[in-house]
Residue, then its C-alpha position, 0 to 999 in steps of 0.5 A: x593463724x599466725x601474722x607478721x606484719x611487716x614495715x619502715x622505721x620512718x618514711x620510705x626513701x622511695x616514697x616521695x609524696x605527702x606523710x599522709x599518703x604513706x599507708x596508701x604506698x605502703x599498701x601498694x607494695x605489700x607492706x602493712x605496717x609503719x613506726x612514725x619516727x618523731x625521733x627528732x620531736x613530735x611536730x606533727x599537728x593533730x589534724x595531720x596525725x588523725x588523717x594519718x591514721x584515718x589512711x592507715x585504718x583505711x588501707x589496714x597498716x599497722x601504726x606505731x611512734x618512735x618518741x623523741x631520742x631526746x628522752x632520759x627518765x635517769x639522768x642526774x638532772x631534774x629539769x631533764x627528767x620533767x622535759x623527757x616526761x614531757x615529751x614523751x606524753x606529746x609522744x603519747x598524744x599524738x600515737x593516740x590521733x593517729x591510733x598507733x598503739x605503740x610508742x617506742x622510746x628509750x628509757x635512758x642512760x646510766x651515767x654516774x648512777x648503778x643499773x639499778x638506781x637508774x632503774x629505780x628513777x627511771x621507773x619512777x618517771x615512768x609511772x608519773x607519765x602514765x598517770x598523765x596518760x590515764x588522766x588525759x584518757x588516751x585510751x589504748x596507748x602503750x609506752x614501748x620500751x625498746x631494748x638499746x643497744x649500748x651497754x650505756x644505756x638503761x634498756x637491757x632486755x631484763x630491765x625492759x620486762x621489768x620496766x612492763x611488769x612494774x607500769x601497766x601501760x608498759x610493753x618491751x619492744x624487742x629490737x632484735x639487732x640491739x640484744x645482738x649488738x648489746x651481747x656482744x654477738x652472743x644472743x639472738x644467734x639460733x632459733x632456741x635463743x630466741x625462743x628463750x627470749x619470746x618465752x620470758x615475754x609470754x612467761x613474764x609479762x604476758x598477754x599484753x606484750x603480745x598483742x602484738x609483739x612489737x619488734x624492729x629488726x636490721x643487722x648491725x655493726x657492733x663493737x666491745x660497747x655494743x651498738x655502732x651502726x645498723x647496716x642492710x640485710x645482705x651484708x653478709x658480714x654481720x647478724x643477726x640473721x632474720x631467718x633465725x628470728x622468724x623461724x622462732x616466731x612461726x615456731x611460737x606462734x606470735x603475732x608480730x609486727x616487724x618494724x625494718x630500721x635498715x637504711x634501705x627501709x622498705x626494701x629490707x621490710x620486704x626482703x623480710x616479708x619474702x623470707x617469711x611467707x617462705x618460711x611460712x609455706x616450708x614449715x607449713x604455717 
């Protein structure tokens, strides 16, 4: 039978407590998922990631790592690359004591260079850090490159299935609102265009892209350049819509963690969680 789980991007804003109590809370309200953002550098230590993912076993929360924003594997500057390299395997270390499978990063930007030239130095970085991560034996972590939602940046939906054809240790993060915002509005807008997005991941990379798929959905404001600003689900206002996405998803038959980086947090993870086990009873699921 089919599961999505559902949680924050990021500490609840309702939660007040220690980072350690987080899957406890999480548990409380009827979540079972968490994205640990380190977007601002990995400074948890390893005793305060392994507790952490002691409580998140303990109270069965699925846990993931957002890696620092800090990362470009394509920029011009070589000391750069080395520095986004490096801190990304910090990434992977810590998501290895905490036993979060995941860990989510942006590959970089375009700048001076073509799509496929950042591509290529892109690609390249990656598979050093992959080396790293099989020669420290952190077993079991994936590098979870997200789709961007910036037309600047290098993280289109068909370079991050390239990106996870090309490195083993590689899985697409489908953010939902990304591809929206990235298209302009044009994707993700019915249940069909997002099945013929699930359908390249299962065609095309396969069976370790979905175990489980891992994607992080809010709306979204977006101009002619893509992404502007992630916004709540009951703006009524701006896409895409959940129900088209979890509608597929049911449809497929994909485990799927659904990560919210709304701004309301947890209150949206739950509003999406409702409009599944909704859905799940209409479609008989």
């Amino acid at each position: 039978m089919v599961r999505l789980r559902f949680g924050p991007a990021g500490k609840p804003i309702s939660f007040k407590g220690p980072m350690v109590k987080v899957p406890q809370f999480l548990k409380s309200i009827g979540l079972d998922a968490f994205e640990y953002e380190a977007v601002r550098g990995v400074r948890i230590r390893k005793e305060q990631a392994e507790a952490l993912g002691r409580e998140a076993e303990k109270f069965d929360i699925s846990m993931s790592l957002h890696a620092p924003y800090f990362i470009n594997l394509s920029s011009d500057k070589k000391e750069t690359i080395e520095k986004s390299k490096q801190r990304l395997l910090e990434a992977a270390k810590v998501a290895y004591y905490m036993k979060a499978r995941v860990v989510v990063f942006h590959p970089g930007y375009y700048l001076k260079y073509t799509p496929e030239e950042a591509y290529a130095k892109a690609l390249r970085a990656l598979k050093e850090v992959e080396e790293e991560i099989k020669s420290l034996k952190l077993k079991g972590v994936m590098l979870g490159a997200e789709t961007t939602g910036k037309k600047s940046e290098l993280g289109s939906l068909d370079e991050v299935i390239r990106f996870a054809q090309e490195v083993d240790s590689v899985v697409p993060v489908i953010d939902w609102a990304h591809i929206y915002a990235r298209s302009c509005g044009t994707m993700v807008t019915t249940v069909d265009s997002v099945l013929s997005i699930i359908g390249r991941i299962e065609r095309e990379v396969g069976e370790k892209a979905l175990k489980p798929l891992h994607t992080h959905f809010s709306k979204i404001i977006f101009k002619e350049y893509g992404e502007k600003e992630h916004v709540v689900l009951s703006s009524k206002e701006h896409g895409p819509d959940f129900e088209v996405v979890c509608r597929a998803l049911l449809e497929v038959g994909v485990d799927t963690v659904v990560i919210s980086e709304s701004p309301i947090l947890e209150q949206d993870a739950l509003v999406m969680k409702k409009i599944y086990e909704e859905l799940k009873k209409k479609l008989g699921k």
